[in-house]
VMD Tcl script that draws the C-alpha trace (Angstrom):
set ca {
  {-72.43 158.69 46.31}
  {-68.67 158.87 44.97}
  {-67.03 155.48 45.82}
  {-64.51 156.02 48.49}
  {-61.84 153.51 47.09}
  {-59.89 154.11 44.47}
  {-58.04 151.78 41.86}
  {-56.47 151.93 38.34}
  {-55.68 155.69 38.49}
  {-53.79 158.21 40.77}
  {-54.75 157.89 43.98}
  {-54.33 161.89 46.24}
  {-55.68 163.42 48.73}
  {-57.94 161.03 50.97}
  {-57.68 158.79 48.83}
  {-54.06 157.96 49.62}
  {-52.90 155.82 51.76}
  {-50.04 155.49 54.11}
  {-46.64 155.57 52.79}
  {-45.15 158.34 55.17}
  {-41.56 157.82 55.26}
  {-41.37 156.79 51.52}
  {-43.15 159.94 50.88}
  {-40.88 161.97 53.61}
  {-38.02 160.68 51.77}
  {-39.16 161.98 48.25}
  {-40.26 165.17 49.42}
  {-36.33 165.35 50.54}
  {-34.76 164.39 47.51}
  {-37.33 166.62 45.37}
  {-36.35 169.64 47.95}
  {-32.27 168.68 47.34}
  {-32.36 167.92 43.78}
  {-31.24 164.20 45.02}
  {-32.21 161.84 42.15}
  {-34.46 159.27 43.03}
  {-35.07 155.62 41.63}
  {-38.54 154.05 42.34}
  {-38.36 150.71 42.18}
  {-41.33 148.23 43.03}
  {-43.26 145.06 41.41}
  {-46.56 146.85 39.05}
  {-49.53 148.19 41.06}
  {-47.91 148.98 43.81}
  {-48.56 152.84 43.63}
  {-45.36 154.16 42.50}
  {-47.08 156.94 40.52}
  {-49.93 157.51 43.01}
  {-47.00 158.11 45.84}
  {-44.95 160.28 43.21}
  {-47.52 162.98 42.54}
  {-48.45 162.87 46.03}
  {-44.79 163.73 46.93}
  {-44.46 166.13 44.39}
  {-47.73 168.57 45.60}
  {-46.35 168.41 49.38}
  {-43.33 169.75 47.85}
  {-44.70 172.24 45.91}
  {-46.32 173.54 48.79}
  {-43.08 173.67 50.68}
  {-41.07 175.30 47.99}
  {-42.53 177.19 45.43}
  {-39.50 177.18 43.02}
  {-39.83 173.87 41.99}
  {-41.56 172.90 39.02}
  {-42.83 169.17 38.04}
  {-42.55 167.48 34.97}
  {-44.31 164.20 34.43}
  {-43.02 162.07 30.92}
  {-44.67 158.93 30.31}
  {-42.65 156.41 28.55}
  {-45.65 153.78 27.87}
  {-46.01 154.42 24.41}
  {-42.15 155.87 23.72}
  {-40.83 153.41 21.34}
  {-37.71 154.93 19.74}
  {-35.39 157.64 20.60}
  {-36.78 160.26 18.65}
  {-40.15 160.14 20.44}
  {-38.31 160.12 23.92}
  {-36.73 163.10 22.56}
  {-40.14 164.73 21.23}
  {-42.26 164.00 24.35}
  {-39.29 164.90 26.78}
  {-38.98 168.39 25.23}
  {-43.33 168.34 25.62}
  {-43.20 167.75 29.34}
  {-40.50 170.07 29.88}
  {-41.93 172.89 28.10}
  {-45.52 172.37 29.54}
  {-43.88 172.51 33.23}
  {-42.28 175.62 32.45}
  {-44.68 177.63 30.88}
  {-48.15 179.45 32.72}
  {-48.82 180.50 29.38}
  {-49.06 180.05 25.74}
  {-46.97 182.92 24.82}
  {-44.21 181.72 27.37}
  {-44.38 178.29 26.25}
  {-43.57 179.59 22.44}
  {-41.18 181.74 23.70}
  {-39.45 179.09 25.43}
  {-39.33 176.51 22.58}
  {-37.91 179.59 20.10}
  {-34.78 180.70 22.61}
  {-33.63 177.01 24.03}
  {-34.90 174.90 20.48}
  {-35.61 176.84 18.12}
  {-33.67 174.81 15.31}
  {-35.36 171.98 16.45}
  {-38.89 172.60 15.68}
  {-40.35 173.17 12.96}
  {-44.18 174.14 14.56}
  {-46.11 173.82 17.37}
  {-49.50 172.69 17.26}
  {-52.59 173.34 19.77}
  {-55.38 171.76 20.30}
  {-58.92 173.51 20.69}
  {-60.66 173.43 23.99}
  {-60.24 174.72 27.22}
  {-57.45 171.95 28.23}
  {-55.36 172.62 24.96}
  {-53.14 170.02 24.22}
  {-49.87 170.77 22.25}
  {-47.45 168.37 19.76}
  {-44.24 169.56 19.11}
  {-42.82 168.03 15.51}
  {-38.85 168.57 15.27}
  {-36.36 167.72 12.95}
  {-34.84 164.73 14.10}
  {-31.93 164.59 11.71}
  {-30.74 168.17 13.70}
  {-31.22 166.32 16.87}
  {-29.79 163.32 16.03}
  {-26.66 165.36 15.53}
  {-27.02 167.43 18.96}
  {-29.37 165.73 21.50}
  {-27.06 167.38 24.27}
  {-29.67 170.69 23.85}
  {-32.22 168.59 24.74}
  {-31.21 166.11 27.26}
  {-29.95 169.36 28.96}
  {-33.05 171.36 28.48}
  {-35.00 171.20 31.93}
  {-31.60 171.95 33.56}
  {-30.51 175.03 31.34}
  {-34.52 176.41 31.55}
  {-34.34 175.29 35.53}
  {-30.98 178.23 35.77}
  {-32.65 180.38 33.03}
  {-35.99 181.11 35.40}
  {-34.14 180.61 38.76}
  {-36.07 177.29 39.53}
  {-35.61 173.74 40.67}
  {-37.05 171.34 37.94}
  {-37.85 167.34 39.13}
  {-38.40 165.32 36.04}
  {-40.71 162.75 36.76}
  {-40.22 159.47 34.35}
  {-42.63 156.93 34.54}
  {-42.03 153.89 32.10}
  {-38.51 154.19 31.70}
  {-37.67 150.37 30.90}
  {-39.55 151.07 27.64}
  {-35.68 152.47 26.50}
  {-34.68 148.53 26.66}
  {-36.82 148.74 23.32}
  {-34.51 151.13 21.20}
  {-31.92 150.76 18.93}
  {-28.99 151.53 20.60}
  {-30.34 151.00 24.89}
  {-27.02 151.02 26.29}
  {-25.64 153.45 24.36}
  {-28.55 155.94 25.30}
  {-28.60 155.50 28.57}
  {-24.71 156.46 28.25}
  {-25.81 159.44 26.61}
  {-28.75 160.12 29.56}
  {-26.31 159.18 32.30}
  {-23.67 161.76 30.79}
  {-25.51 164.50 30.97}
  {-28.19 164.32 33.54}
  {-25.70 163.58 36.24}
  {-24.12 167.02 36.02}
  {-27.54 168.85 36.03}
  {-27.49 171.24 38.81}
  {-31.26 172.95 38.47}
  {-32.95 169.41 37.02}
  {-33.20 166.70 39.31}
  {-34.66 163.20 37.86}
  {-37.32 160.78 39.84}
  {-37.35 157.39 37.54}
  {-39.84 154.31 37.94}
  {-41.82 152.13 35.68}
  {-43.68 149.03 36.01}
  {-40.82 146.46 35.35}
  {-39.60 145.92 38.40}
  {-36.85 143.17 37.00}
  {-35.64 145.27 34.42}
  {-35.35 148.64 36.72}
  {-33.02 146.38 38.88}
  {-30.86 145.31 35.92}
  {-30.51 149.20 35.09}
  {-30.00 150.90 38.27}
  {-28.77 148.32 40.26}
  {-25.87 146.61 37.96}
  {-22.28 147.71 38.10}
  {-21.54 147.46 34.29}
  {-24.98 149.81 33.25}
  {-24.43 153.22 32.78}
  {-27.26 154.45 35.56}
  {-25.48 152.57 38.89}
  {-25.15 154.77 41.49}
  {-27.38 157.46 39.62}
  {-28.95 158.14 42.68}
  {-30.79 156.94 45.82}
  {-32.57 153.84 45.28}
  {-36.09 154.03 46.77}
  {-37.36 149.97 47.29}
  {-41.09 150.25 47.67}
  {-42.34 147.66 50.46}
  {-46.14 146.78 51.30}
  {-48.04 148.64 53.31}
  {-48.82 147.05 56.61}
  {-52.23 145.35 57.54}
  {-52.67 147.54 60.21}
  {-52.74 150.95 58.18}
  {-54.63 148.93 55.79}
  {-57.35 148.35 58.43}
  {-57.39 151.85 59.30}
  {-57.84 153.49 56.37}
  {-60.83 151.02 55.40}
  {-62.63 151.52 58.98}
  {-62.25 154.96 57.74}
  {-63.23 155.30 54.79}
  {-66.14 153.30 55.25}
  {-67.43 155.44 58.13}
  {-66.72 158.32 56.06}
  {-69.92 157.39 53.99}
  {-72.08 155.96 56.58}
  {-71.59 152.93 56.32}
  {-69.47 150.52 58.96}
  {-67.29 147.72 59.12}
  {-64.58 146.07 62.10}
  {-61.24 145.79 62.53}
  {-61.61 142.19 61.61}
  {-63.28 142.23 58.83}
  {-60.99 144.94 57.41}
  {-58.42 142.64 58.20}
  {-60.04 139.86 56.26}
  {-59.62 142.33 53.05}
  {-56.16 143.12 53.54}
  {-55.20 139.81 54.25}
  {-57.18 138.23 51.17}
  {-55.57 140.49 48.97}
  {-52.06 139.82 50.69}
  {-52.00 143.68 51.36}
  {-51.48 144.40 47.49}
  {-52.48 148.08 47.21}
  {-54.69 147.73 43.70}
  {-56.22 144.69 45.45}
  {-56.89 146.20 48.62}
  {-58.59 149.25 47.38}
  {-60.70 146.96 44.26}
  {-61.92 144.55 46.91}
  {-62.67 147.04 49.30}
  {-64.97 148.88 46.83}
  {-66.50 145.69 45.82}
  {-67.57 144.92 49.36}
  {-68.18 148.59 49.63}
  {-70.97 148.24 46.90}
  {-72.20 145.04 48.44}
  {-73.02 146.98 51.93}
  {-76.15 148.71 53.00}
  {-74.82 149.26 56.52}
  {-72.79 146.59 57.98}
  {-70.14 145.18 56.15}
  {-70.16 141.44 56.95}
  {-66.89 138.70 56.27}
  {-69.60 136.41 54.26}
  {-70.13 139.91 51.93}
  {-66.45 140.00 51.85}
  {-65.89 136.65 50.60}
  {-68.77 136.75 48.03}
  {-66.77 140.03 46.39}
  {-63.40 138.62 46.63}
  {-64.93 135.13 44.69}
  {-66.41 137.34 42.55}
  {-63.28 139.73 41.65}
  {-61.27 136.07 41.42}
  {-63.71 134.92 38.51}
  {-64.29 138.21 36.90}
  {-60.41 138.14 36.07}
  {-59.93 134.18 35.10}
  {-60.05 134.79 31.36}
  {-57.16 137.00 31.69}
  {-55.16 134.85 34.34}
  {-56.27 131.74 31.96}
  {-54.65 133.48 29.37}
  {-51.50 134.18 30.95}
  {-51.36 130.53 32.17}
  {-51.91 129.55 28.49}
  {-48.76 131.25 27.35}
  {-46.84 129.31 30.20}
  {-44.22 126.02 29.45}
  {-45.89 122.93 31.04}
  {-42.63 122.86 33.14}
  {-43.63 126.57 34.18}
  {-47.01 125.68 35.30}
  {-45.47 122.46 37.21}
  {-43.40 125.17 38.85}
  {-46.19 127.22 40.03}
  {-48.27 124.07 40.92}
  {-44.96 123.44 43.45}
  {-45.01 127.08 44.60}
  {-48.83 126.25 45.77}
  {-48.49 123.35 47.30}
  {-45.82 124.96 49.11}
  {-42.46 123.43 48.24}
  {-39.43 124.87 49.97}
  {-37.01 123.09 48.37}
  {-37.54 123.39 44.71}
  {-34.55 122.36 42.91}
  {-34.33 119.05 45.00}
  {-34.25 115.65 43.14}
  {-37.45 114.74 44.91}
  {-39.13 117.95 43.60}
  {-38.13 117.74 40.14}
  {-39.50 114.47 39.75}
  {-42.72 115.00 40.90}
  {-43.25 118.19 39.25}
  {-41.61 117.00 35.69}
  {-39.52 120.02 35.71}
  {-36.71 118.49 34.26}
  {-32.71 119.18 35.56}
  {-31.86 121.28 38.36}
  {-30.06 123.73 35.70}
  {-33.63 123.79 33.97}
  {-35.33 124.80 37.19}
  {-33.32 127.91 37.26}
  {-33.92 128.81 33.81}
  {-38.01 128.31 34.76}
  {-37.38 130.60 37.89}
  {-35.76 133.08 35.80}
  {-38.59 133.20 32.89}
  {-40.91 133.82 35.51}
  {-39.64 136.16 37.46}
  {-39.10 137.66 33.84}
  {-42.82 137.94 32.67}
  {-43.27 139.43 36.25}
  {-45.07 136.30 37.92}
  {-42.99 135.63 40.50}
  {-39.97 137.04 42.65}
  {-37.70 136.30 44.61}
  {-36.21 137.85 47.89}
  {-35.46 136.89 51.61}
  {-38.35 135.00 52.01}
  {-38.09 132.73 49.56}
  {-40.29 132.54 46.01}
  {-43.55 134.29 46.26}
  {-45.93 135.13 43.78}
  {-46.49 138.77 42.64}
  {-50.28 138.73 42.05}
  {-52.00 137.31 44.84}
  {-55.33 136.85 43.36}
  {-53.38 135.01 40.37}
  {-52.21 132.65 42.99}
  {-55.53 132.03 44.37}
  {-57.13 131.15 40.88}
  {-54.83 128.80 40.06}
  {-55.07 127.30 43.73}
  {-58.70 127.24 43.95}
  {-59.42 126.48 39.92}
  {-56.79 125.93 37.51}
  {-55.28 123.30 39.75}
  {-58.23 122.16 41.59}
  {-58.58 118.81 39.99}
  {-55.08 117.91 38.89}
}
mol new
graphics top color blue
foreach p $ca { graphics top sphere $p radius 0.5 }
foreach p [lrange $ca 0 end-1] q [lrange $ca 1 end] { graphics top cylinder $p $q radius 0.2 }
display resetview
């Protein structure tokens, strides 16, 4: 029987969850070539609400074409440029022969070849001359919106990944060169998120970066116990099998109502169930998903200061005020200047944020291993 949670890859369909207005919202912009920022902390289901977005607005207009670039293993500005021109041409194209055609009339003195793949899913690489490029990247960065007015359609490049541009050369000076062109693009519209939440606020958020104001910032929030509870009730009588509102609670709540947590330890208790799922088959899962990941949240905690770990130990034993004299002596951490500086690593390597309610871990289950082993006996 197909597991009905799903984790680690794009969740659709059923298999979604939630997120109505966020998705109402993108649907909009993707209809009014409005474009969007995603911005949320990693595993949060940006991309999972993206591509859901994008086929509900396919359906409702069926000029618009999607094109999905993924940045995560982009490392210089000539790749950007090479799989940017990929995606572009792939969303375009129904055919071979169109695709080819395409590349010749918009860059032609760009590439050299294209190659295919064999198989029924052929896969094509574009190689192009970069020096020719480096002298006119306008044709490119302007490609989806001049093949958008050529064909009479609405093209929404999708970017996931994008902080990966804080790796080139030149960053600010490429996102100038982004910013310059993309914001007069009239049949391209641009949806951007990655998983570096910290860094996507620093870009889209700051007055002196090139992208402020680029377009509608979209701040991905939790999704709420209660639709949690639903969908799990669901989804479990779905298969035959049952559990209460209660005990779906107890996952949700566990998990702190992280998505990739939610759906993991619901298909771990899932597994665990012959008919009834039970709180004490709950907890056994949830111990177990805690232990199955302590080599990799031992190794993150071995690349930490001691001062940063003395921070953390304060965050779990609940300390409000952290940067008072009383706290900084009994956690060692130092000055009150040097507290800040430990705030602002971690919220840096993505361990911790910080918001209206105070400073809160981003990994729940990360929290709960160091709670229940790392700092058991200290």
């Amino acid at each position: 029987m197909e597991t009905p949670f799903v984790f680690g890859k794009v969740a659709s369909d059923k298999n979604f969850t939630d997120r109505k207005q966020e998705t109402e919202r993108l649907v909009r912009n993707f209809s009014s070539a409005v474009n969007t920022i995603l911005i949320s902390p990693r595993r949060w289901g940006k991309t999972s609400l993206v591509v859901h977005a994008a086929d509900l607005a396919k359906k409702k207009n069926k000029d618009i074409r999607f094109c999905f670039v993924d940045l995560n293993n982009v490392r210089t500005e000539e790749q950007f440029y090479r799989y940017f021109a990929a995606a572009v041409l792939r969303s375009s194209a129904n055919r071979v022969s169109e695709l080819l055609d395409n590349a010749r009339k918009f860059l032609g003195r760009f590439i050299p070849n294209v190659t295919f793949s064999p198989g029924p899913d052929s896969e094509f690489r574009l190689s192009m001359d970069w020096a020719e490029v480096k002298r006119t990247p306008e044709d490119v960065l302007n490609f989806a919106d001049r093949i958008g007015a050529e064909k009479k359609i609405r093209i929404v490049v999708c970017i996931d990944e994008f902080q990966n541009i804080s790796g080139f050369e030149d960053p600010a000076g490429f996102q100038k060169k982004l910013r310059a062109h993309w914001q007069a693009h009239r049949m391209a519209s641009y949806c951007i998120y990655g998983s570096k939440r910290h860094m996507l606020m620093d870009v889209f958020t700051s007055p002196s970066m090139p992208f402020y104001k680029f377009g509608d910032i979209l701040f991905l929030e939790k999704i709420s116990a209660d639709d949690w509870i639903s969908f799990i009730k669901k989804r479990f009588t779905q298969t035959g099998k049952t559990i209460d509102s209660k005990d779906a609670g107890l996952i949700a709540g566990l998990t702190d109502c992280h998505p990739y947590y939610v759906q993991q330890l619901a298909q771990l208790s899932w597994f665990r169930t012959e008919n009834i799922c039970t709180g004490e088959i709950i907890n056994s899962a949830y111990n177990s998903l805690v232990l199955q990941l302590s080599m990799l949240f031992q190794n993150l905690t071995d690349g930490l200061s001691n001062t940063q770990i003395n921070f953390l130990k304060a965050l779990i034993d609940e300390v409000r005020q952290l940067s008072s004299q009383n706290t900084i002596i009994d956690y060692g951490l130092g000055t009150s200047g040097n507290v800040m500086k430990i705030k602002k690593a971690l919220i840096s390597k993505e361990i911790i944020d910080e918001g209206g309610s105070g400073v809160r871990f981003l990994d729940p289950l990360y929290m709960s291993w160091l709670r229940d082993y790392y700092f058991k006996y200290t």
